[in-house]
C-alpha positions in Angstrom: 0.0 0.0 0.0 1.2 3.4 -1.1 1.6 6.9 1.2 -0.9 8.0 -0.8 -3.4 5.3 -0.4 -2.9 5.3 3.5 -3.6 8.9 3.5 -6.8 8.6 1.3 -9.1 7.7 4.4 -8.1 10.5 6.4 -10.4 13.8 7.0 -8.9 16.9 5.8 -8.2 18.4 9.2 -6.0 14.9 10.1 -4.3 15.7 6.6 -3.0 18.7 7.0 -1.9 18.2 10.6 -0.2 14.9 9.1 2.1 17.2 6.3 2.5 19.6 8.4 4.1 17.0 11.1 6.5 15.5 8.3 7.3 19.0 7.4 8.3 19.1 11.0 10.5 16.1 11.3 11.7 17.3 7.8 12.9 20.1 9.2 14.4 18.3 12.1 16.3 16.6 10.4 17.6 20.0 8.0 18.4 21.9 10.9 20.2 18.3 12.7 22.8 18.5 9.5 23.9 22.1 9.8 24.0 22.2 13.7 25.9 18.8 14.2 27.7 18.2 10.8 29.7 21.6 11.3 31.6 19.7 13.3 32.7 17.1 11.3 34.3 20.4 8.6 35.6 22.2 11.5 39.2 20.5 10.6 39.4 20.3 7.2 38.0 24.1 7.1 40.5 25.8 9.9 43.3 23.6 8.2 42.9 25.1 5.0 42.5 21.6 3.2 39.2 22.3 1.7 37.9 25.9 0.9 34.5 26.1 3.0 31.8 25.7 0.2 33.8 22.6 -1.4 33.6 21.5 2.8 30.5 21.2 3.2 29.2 19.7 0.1 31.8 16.9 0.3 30.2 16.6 3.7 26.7 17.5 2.8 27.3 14.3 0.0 28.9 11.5 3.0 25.7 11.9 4.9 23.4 11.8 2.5 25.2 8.3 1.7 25.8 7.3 5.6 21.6 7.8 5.7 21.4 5.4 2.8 23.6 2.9 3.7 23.6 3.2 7.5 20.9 0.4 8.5 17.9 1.1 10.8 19.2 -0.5 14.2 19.3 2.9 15.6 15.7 4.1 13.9 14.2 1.6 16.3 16.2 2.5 19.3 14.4 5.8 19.0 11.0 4.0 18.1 10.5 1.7 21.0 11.6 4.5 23.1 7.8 5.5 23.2 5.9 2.2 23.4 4.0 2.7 20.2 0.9 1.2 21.9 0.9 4.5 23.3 0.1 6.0 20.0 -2.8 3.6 18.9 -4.7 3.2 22.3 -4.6 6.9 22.7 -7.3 9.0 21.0 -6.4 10.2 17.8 -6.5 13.3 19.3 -3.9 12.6 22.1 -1.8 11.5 19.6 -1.4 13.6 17.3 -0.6 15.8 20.0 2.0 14.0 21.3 3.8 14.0 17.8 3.2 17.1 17.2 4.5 18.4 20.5 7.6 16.2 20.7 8.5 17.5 16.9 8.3 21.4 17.7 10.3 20.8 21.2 13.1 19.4 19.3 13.1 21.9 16.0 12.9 24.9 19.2 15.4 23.9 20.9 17.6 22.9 18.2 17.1 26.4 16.8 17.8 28.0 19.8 21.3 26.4 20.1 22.4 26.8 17.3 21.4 30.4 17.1 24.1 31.3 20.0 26.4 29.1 18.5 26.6 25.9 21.2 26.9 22.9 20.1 24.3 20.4 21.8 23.0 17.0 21.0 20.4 16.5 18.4 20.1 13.2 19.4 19.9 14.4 23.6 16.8 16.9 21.8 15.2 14.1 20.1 15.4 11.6 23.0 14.4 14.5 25.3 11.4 15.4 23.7 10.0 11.5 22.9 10.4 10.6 27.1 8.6 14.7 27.3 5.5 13.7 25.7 5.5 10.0 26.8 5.5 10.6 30.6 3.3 13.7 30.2 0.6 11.3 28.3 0.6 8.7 30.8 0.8 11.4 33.7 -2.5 12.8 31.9 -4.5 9.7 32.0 -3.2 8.6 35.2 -0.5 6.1 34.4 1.6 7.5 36.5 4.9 7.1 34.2 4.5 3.9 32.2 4.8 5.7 29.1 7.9 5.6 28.8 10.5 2.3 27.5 12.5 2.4 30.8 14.6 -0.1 29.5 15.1 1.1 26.7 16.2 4.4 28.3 18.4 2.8 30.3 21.0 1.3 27.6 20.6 4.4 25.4 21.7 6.8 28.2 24.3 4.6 28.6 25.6 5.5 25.3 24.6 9.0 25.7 26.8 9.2 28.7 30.0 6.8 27.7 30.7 8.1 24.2 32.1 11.1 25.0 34.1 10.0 27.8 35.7 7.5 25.1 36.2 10.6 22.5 37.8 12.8 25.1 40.0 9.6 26.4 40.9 7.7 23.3 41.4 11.3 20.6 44.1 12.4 23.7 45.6 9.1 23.8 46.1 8.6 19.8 47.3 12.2 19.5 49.9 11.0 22.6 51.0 8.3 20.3 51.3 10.7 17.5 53.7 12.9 18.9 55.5 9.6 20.1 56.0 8.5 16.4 55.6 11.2 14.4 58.1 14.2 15.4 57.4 16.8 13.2 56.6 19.7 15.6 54.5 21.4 12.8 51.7 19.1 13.3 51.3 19.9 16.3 50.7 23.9 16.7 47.9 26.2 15.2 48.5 26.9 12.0 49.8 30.2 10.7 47.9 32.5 8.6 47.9 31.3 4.6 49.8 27.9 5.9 48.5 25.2 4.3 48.9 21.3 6.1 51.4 18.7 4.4 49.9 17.0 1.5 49.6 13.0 3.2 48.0 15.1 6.7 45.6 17.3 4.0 44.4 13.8 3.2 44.2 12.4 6.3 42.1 15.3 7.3 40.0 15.2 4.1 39.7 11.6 5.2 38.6 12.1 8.6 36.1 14.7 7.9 34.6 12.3 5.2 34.7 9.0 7.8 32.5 11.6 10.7 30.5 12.8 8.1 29.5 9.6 6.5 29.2 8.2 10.6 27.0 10.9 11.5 24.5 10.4 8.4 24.8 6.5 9.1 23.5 7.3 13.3 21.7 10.6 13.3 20.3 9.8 9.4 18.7 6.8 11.6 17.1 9.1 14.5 15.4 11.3 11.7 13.7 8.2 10.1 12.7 6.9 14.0 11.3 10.1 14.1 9.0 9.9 10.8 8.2 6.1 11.8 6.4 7.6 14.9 4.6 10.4 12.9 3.3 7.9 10.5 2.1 5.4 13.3 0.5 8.0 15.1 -1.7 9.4 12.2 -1.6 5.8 10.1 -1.6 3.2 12.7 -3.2 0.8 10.7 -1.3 1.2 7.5 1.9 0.9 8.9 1.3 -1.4 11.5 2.9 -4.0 9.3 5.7 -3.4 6.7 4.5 -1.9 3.5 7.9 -2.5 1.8 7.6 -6.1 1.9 4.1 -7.2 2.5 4.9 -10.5 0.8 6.6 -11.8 4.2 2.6 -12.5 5.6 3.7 -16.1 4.6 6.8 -16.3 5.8 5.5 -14.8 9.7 2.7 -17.7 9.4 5.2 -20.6 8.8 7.8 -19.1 11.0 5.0 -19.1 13.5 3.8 -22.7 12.8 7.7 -23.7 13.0 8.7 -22.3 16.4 5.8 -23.7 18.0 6.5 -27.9 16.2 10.8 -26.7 17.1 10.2 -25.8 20.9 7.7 -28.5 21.2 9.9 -31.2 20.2 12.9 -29.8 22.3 10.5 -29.9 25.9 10.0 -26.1 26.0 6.7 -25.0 26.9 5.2 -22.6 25.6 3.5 -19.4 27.9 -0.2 -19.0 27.3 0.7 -15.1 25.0 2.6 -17.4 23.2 0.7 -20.0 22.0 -2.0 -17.3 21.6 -0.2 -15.0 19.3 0.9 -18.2 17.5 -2.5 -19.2 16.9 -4.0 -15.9 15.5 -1.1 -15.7 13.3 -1.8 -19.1 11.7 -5.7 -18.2 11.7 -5.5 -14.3 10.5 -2.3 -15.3 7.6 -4.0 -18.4 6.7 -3.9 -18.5 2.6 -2.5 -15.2 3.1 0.4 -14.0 0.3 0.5 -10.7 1.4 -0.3 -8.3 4.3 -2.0 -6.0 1.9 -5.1 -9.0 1.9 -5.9 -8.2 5.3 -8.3 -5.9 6.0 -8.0 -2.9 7.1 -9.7 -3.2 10.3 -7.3 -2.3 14.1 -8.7 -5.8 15.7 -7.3 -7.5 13.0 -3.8 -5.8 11.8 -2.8 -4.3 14.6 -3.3 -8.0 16.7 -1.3 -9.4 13.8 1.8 -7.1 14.6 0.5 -7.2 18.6 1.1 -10.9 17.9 4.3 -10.6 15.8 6.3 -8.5 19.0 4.8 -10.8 21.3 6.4 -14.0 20.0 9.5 -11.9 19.0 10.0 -10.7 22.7 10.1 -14.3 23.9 12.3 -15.6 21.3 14.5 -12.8 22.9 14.0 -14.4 26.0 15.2 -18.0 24.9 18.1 -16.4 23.3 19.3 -14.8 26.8 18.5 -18.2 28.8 21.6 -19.9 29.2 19.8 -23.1 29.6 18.8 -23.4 25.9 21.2 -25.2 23.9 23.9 -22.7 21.4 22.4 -24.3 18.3 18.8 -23.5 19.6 19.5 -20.3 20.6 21.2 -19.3 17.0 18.1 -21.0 15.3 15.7 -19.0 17.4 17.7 -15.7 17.2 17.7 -16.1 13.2 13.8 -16.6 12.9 13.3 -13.8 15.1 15.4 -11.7 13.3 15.3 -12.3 9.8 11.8 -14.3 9.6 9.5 -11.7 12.1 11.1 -8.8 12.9 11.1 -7.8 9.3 7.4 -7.9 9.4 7.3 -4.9 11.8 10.4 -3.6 11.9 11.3 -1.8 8.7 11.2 1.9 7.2 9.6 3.4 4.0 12.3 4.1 1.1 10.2 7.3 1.0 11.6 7.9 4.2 15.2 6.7 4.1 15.3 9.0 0.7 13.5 12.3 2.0 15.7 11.8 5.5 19.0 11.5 3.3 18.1 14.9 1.4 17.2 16.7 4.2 20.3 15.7 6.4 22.7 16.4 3.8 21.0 19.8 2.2 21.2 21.1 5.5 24.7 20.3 6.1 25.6 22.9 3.4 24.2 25.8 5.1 24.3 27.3 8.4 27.4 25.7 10.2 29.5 28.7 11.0 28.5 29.7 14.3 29.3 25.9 15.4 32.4 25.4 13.5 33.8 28.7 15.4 33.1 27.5 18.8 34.3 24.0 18.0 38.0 25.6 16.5 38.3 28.8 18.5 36.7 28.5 21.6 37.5 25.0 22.8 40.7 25.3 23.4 42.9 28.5 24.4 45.1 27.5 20.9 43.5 27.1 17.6 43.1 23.1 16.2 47.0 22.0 15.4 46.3 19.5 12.1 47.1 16.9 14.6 44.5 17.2 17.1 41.9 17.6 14.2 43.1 14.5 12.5 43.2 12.5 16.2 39.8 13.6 17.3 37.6 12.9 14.1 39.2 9.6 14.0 38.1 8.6 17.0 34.5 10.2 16.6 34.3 8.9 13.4 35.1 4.9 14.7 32.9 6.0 17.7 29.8 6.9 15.7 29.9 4.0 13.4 29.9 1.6 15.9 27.3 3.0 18.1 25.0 2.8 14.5 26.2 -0.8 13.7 25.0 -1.7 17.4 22.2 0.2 17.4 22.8 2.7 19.9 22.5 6.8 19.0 25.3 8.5 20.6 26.3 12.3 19.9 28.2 13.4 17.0 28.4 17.2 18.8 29.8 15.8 22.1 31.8 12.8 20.9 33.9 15.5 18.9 33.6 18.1 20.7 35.2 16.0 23.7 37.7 14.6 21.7 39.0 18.0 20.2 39.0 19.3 24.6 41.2 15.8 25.0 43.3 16.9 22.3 43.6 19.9 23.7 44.7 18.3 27.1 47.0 16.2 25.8 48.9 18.8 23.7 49.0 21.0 26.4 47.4 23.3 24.3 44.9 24.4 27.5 41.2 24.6 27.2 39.1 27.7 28.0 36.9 26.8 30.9 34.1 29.2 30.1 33.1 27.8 26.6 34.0 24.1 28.3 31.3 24.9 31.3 28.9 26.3 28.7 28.9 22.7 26.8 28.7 20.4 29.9 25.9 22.5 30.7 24.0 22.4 27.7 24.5 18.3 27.9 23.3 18.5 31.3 20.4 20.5 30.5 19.3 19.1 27.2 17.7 16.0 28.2 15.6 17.8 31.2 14.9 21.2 28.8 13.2 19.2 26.1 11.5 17.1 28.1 9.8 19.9 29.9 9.5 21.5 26.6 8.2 19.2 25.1 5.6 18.3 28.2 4.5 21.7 28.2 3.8 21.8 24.4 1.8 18.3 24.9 -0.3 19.8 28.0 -0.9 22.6 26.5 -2.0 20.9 22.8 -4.3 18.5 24.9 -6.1 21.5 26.5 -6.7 23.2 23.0 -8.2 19.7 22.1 -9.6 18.8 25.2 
């Protein structure tokens, strides 16, 4: 089923609320690639090694291509953030509040950042804002605050809070272990006016801006689609409730279904009563089924299907973690949940992954002055040496790429950004306090500021409604 066909049934009033969301998380993501991405051409622009325009379309062009080929794992870190049951079980109303208000917190606050120049999290706004609305939701209708994925909280502020310890640790160490094996004293001072860098460290540096560039496309690219996944299940539940990409896997979900239950039989494991439940209105609602587009499009039936589909998933999950179950098991199990069901439910528009791409990398071409000053001049009480540019977009580029390949969204404004103040350390170069204070603040503050933010806009929406 097409975007277009899904938006058919809706009123006009739902319709426009509905662009003007994407426009929103559009917007988002514009804004995400000139506030964060003008880190990634601070070197290469205060080394001399690329004029600024050719900078930032080189960079502009490695996110664009980090969105496309970057995977989803993170996406649905950012999704199940919000249990999306939230979304359906709410009144339409509620929710389009909700994604609405957790859309302008982030574009506000991003805005607002970048307009004095500081470089904060897009990924601490984005996460900020989902837990804003979630807890103020369940607050609302008395839940208390169940609306939010603790768990899921838990790991990714994990990564939040690790990464750029790791960028300020390992970009000081690696430009320690420079100067230990490369002793060329140039390398390691602010460059002179009209100096240009040697031609092997010009292409390091071309290099390193092109490996954060590409990383931060590959991680941040992700949140932005996460973030147009819950848009379109909060005004579409029903036609993206199951994958729209693929809809020929209905098959494959009903005999994966029919072959866990015969598999765990026949190796003494007992199935829980959810189980055995989901198992059996999979094999009933998919029966001479060859597509999910046959079903119809009523919320007891698809919505129970993908209901059905996490609930079998999230015990496979539990199998896979039991150390009782067999390796050979466990590998079977993890592959069926993985690339048999999981697909079914789990999987983003190339609508989305396209639009997300353009936006990202369009915006990194405009705008990033004010961030690249404060991340060149202001960091430390010396300008980047060519060194400490090189070390620290090294490390923040390996940093980011791993936290996308595992599926966790970390900072590409604070992993750098630490790793050009451990540069600074280690070179003895001497960091200016006030702009340092000024950063840790806004990483302190981010996460509680767009929550509240983000509450208020959601309290606020639900009054205008009532």
């Amino acid at each position: 089923m097409s975007f277009l066909e899904a938006i058919s049934s809706l009123p006009v009033g739902p319709l426009l609320l509905l662009f003007v969301a994407l426009a929103t998380a559009f917007a988002f993501e514009f804004i995400n690639g000139f506030h964060d991405t003008a880190n990634a051409v601070t070197t290469v622009i205060y080394s001399r090694s690329l004029p600024p325009l050719a900078a930032v379309i080189y960079s502009g062009f490695l996110n664009f291509l980090g969105v496309l080929l970057g995977g989803t794992a993170v996406a649905f870190s950012i999704v199940n953030l919000l249990p999306v049951d939230l979304l359906v079980d709410a009144r339409s109303g509620a929710a389009l509040v909700m994604v609405l208000s957790l859309l302008l917190a982030g574009v506000m606050w991003n805005l607002g950042t970048w307009y004095i120049g500081l470089p904060v999290s897009s990924s601490h706004t984005l996460i900020g804002s989902i837990l804003g609305v979630g807890m103020a939701n369940s607050l609302w209708v008395g839940q208390g605050l169940a609306g939010v994925n603790w768990q899921e909280c838990l790991k990714v502020g994990l990564a939040l809070l690790i990464s750029p310890l790791l960028g300020f640790l390992l970009a000081g160490l690696l430009l320690l272990l420079l100067k230990a094996t490369v002793r060329s004293p140039r390398l390691y001072q602010p460059p002179p006016d009209h100096d240009r860098p040697p031609g092997w460290i010009r292409t390091l540096l071309i290099g390193t801006c092109g490996g954060v560039s590409f990383a931060h496309g590959s991680n941040d690219g992700q949140k932005g689609m996460g973030l147009l996944l819950l848009v379109l299940i909060g005004f579409l539940p029903l036609h993206y409730a199951l994958t729209v990409t693929e809809p020929q896997r209905a098959p494959q979900v009903r005999e994966a279904a029919q072959y866990l239950r015969d598999k765990l039989s026949d190796q003494g494991h007992e199935l829980p009563g959810p189980v055995r439940q989901a198992i059996d209105l999979l094999e009933r609602e998919l029966a001479e089924k060859t597509s999910f587009d046959e079903l119809p499009l009523d919320r007891e039936v698809r919505w129970e299907v993908r209901q059905s589909i996490l609930t079998i998933s999230r015990h496979l999950k539990t199998l896979v973690a039991d150390p009782n179950v067999s390796p050979e098991l466990r590998q079977e199990l993890e592959q069926l949940r993985k690339q048999k069901l999981l697909p079914a439910v789990e999987y983003v528009p190339v609508w989305v992954v396209m639009g997300t791409a353009l936006a990202l990398g369009i915006g990194t071409c405009i705008g990033y002055r004010r961030i690249v000053i404060t991340v060149a001049e202001k960091i430390g009480k010396q300008h980047l040496a060519y060194a400490q540019g090189a070390a620290a977009e090294s490390v923040a580029a390996a940093t980011i790429l791993l936290a996308a390949v595992t599926g966790l969204p970390v900072s590409t404004t604070h992993v750098l950004s630490s790793g050009v103040a451990g540069t600074m350390v280690a070179n003895r170069s001497g960091v200016q306090h006030q702009t340092l204070i000024k950063i840790l603040t806004a990483w302190a503050f981010t996460l509680p500021a767009t929550m509240g933010l983000a509450g208020i806009l959601f309290v606020i929406g639900r009054l205008i409604t009532g």
